[in-house]
VMD Tcl script that draws the C-alpha trace (Angstrom):
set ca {
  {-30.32 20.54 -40.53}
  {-29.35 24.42 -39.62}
  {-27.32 26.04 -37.07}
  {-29.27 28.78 -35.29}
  {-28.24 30.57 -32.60}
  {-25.21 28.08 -31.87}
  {-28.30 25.16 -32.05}
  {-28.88 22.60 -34.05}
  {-32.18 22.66 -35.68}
  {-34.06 19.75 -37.03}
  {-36.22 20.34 -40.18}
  {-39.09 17.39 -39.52}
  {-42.48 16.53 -38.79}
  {-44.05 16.02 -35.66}
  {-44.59 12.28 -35.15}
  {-48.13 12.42 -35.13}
  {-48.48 13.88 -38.91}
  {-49.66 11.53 -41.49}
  {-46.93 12.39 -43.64}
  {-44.32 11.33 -40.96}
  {-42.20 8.14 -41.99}
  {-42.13 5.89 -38.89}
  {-39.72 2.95 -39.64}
  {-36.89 2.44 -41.26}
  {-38.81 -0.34 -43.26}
  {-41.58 2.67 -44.31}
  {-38.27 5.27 -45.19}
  {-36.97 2.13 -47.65}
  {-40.34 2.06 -49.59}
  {-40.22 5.88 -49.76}
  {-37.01 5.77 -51.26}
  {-37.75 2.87 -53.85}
  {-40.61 5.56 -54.98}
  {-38.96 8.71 -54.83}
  {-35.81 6.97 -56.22}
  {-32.57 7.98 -54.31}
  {-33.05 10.70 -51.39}
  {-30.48 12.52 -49.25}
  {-30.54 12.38 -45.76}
  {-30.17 15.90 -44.56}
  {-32.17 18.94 -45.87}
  {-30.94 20.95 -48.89}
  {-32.15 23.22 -51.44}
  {-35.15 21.17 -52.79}
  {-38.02 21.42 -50.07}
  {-39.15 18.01 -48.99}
  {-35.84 16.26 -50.90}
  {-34.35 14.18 -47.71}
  {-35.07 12.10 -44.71}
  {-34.74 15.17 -42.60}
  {-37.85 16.35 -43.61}
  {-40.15 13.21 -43.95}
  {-39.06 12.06 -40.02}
  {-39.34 13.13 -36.57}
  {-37.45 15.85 -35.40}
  {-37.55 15.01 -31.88}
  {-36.49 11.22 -32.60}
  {-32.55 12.38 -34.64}
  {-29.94 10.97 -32.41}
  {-32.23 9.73 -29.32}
  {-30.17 6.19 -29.85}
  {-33.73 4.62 -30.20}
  {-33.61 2.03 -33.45}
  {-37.21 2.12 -33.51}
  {-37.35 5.73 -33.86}
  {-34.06 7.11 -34.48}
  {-33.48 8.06 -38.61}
  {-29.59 8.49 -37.84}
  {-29.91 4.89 -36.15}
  {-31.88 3.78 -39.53}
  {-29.12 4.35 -41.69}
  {-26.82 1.51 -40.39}
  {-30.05 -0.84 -40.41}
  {-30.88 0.30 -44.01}
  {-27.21 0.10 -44.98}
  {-27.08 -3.31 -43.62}
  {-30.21 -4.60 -45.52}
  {-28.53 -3.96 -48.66}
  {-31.89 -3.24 -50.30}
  {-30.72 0.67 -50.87}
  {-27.65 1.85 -51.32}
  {-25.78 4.36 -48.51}
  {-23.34 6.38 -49.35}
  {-21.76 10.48 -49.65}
  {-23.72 10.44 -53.43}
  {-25.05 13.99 -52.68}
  {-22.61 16.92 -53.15}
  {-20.41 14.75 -50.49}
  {-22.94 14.70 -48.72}
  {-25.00 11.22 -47.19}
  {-28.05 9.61 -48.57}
  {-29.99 6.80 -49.96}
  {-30.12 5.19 -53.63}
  {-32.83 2.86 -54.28}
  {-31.64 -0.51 -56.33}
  {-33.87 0.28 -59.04}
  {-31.93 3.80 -60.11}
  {-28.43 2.87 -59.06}
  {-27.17 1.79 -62.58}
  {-28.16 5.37 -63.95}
  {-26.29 7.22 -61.19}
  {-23.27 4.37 -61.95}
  {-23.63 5.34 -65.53}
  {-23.94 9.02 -65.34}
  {-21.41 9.53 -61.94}
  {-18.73 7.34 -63.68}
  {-19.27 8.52 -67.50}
  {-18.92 5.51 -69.28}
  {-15.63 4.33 -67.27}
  {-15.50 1.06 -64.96}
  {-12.47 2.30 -62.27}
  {-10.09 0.33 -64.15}
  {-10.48 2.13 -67.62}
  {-10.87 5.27 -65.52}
  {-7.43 4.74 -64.26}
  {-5.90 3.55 -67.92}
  {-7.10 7.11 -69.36}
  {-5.27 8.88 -66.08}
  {-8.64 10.18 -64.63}
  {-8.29 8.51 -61.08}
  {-5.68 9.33 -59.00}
  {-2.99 7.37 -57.48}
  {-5.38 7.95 -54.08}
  {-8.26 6.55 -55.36}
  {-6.26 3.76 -57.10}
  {-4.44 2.38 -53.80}
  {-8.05 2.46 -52.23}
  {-9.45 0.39 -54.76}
  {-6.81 -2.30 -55.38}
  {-7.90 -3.46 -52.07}
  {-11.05 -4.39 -52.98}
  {-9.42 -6.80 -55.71}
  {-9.03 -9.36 -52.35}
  {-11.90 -8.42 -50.12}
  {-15.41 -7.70 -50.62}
  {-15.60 -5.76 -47.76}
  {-13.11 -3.26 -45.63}
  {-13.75 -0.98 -42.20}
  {-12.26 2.47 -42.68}
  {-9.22 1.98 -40.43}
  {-8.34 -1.06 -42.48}
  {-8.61 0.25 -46.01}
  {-6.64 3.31 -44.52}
  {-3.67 1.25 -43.46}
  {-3.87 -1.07 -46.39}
  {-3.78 1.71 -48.72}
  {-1.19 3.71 -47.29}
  {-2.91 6.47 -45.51}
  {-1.61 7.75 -42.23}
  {1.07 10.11 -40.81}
  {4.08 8.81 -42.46}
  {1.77 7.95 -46.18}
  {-0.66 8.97 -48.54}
  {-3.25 12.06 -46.48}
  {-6.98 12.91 -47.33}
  {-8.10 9.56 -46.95}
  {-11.37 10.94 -45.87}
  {-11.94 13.12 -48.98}
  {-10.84 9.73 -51.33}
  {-13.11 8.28 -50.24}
  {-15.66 10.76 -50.82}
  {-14.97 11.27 -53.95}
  {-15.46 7.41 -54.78}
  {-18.73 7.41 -53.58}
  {-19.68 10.04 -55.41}
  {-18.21 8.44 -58.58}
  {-20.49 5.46 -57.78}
  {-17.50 3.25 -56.98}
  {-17.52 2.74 -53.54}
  {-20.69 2.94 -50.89}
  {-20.89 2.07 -47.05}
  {-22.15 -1.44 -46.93}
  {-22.59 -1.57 -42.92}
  {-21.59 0.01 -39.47}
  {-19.95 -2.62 -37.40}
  {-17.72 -2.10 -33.62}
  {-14.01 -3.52 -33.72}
  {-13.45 -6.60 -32.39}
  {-10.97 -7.34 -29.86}
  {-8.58 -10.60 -29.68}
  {-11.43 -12.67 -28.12}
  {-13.60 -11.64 -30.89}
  {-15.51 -9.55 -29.02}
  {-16.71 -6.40 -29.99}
  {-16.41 -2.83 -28.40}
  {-16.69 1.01 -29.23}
  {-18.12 2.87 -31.48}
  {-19.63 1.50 -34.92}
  {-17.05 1.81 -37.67}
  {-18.11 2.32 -41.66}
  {-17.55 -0.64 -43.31}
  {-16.77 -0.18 -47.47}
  {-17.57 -1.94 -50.28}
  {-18.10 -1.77 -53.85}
  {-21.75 -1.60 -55.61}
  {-20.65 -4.80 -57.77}
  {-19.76 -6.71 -54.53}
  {-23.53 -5.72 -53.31}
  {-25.60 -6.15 -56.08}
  {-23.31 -7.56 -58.94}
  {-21.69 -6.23 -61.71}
  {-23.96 -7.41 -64.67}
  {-26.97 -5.31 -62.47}
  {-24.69 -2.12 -61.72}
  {-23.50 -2.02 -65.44}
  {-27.16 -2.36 -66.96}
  {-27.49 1.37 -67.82}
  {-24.18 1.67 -69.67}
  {-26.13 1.60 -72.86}
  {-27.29 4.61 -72.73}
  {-24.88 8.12 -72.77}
  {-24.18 9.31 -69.48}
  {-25.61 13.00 -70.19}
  {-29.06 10.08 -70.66}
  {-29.10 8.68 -67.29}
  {-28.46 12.26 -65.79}
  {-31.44 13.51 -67.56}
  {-33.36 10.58 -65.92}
  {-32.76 11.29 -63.12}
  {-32.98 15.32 -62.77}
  {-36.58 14.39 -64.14}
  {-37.25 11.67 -61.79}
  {-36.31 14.60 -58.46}
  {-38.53 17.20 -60.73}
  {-41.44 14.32 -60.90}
  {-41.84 14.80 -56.86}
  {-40.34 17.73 -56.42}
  {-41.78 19.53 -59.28}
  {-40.45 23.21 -57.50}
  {-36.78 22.20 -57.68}
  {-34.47 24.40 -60.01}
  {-31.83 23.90 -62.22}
  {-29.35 25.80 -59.08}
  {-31.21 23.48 -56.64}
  {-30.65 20.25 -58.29}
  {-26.72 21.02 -59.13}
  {-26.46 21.57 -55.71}
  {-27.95 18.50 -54.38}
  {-26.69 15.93 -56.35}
  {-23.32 17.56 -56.54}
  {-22.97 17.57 -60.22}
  {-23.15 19.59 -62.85}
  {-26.51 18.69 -65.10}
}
mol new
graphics top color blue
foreach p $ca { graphics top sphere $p radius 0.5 }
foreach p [lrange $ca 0 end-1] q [lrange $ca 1 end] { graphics top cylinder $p $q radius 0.2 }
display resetview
């Protein structure tokens, strides 16, 4: 996605090509393949769900067609992880290669130890603790739970990023408010959870046998597998860590 003269411009396929994903079903067995994509062009040609979908179909509302309306039915399935994993930036895990981003993102430290050796922040810790009693929080009620707000803690936005891309934290579903009939009304709201509460924390933890710097590998050669062309600039920038 570009900005060019004052337009957005969408970096797809025309529906019609054979390499066009049509489904959000289809974009799910892409991503178990490829491994973990991110959902807006960057530096790696061909590395996102940008470039693999219908340009004319972003943000026409249509679930059937619509990649940005895909994300909170993919998010939902809990079959991938969704989440800001790529240089704060939004995109898909597959199941099968979260526990090496876990173990290379995190670097050998569960948020609990990270917070013993005073490498989280008291942020990142108020967000968390919340998760000790629920498995699952919108965004305006960790924010008030933790203590973000005018008269609290600020950058609750950029906390949270930076918990997702530590692996800790991932958008489990899009869901409206509900009003005091239980009803529900505007907007869909992201709804957070923890990997462990999706998939378990036996499964998340099953690469911590290996170094981190072992899982990274992994996984710059998994991107390099498809994407043979990608550089060592390239994929710093797109997974948002150093290599």
């Amino acid at each position: 996605m570009a900005i060019e003269s004052g337009a957005w411009i969408m970096r797809g396929l025309d529906w019609d090509n054979p390499s066009c994903i049509h489904s959000w079903q289809e974009l799910i067995c892409w991503i178990d393949e490829v491994g973990f994509l991110p959902l807006f062009k960057n530096g790696i040609d061909g590395f996102s769900v940008e470039e693999r979908t219908s340009s004319l179909c972003w943000w026409s509302g249509n679930p059937e067609q619509d990649p940005w309306e895909w994300r909170q039915l993919m998010a939902r399935s809990g079959q991938v992880a969704y989440g800001k994993f790529f240089g704060k930036k939004a995109g898909f895990i597959s199941k099968a290669w979260f526990p090496h981003f876990a173990n290379w993102r995190r670097n050998g430290y569960d948020f609990d130890s990270r917070w013993d050796e005073e490498l989280a922040s008291l942020r990142q810790k108020r967000i968390m603790d919340q998760f000790a009693a629920k498995d699952e929080l919108y965004s305006f009620e960790l924010k008030r739970l933790a203590g973000f707000g005018r008269e609290g803690e600020k950058n609750f936005d950029g906390t949270v990023t930076e918990l997702q891309m530590e692996t800790y934290l991932l958008i489990r579903d899009f869901r409206q408010r509900l009003n005091k009939k239980g009803q529900p009304y505007g907007w869909p709201i992201s709804v957070y959870a923890t990997p462990e509460a999706l998939w378990g924390c036996e499964y998340i933890s099953s690469a911590y046998s290996l170094e981190p710097a072992q899982s990274g590998a992994l996984i710059c050669r998994q991107v390099r597998r498809h994407f043979p062309a990608a550089t060592d600039a390239a994929l710093q920038a797109a997974l948002g860590r150093e290599q």
